[in-house]
N, C-alpha and C positions, 0 to 999 in steps of 0.2 A: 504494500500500500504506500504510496506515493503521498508528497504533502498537500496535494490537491486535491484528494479523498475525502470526502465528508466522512466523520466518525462518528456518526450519527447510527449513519444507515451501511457503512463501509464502501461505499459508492453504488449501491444498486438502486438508491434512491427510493426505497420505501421501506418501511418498517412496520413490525406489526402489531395490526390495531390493537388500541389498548381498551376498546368499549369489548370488542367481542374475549381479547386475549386471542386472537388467531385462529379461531375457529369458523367464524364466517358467523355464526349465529348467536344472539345475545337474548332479549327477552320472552318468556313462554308463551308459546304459539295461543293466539285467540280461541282460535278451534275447537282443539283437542283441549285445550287449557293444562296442556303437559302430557296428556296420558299418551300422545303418539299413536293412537287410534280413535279413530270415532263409528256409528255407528252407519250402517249401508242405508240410503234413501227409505226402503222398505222395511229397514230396521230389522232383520232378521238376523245380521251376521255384524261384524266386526271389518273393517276393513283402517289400512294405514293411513293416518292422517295425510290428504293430498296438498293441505296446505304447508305443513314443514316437513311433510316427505318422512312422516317419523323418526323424529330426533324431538318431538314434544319443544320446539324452540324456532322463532321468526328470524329469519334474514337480517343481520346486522344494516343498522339503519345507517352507519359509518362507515362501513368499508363494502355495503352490498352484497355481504358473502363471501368477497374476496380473499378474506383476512388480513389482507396487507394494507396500507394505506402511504399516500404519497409522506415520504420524509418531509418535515415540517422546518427543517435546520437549512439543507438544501435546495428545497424546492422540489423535489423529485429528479435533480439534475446529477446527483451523483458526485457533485463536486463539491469543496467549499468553499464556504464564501467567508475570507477572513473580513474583520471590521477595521 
């Protein structure tokens, strides 16, 4: 790493999120309200929740799932920027 690496992100220029923690997903799914299934139109059976794909948890509202998120020191540039 050279001195014009941002040591933020090491130059890749993102870092990760810290709403989700890296996972892509943060607060419990509306739906299912956690349990990761709900029940079929007809109600006979059980099926996986289609809204958070069973993980009982929404799409990070921060990084969209991504997990990563643009470096904030950088710019997402990968470089630094001394002052």
């Amino acid at each position: 790493m050279d001195n014009s690496t941002c040591l933020k992100c090491g130059g890749t220029g993102e870092i990760i999120c810290s709403v989700c923690n890296g996972t892509g997903r943060d607060e419990t799914c509306q739906r299912c309200d956690g349990d990761k299934i709900i029940q079929s139109e007809n109600g006979d059976t059980s099926i996986i929740c289609p809204d958070c794909e069973g993980t009982g948890k929404q799409v990070c509202k921060n990084c969209f799932g991504e997990a990563m998120v643009e470096c904030p020191d950088c710019e997402g540039t990968g470089e630094r920027h001394d002052q």
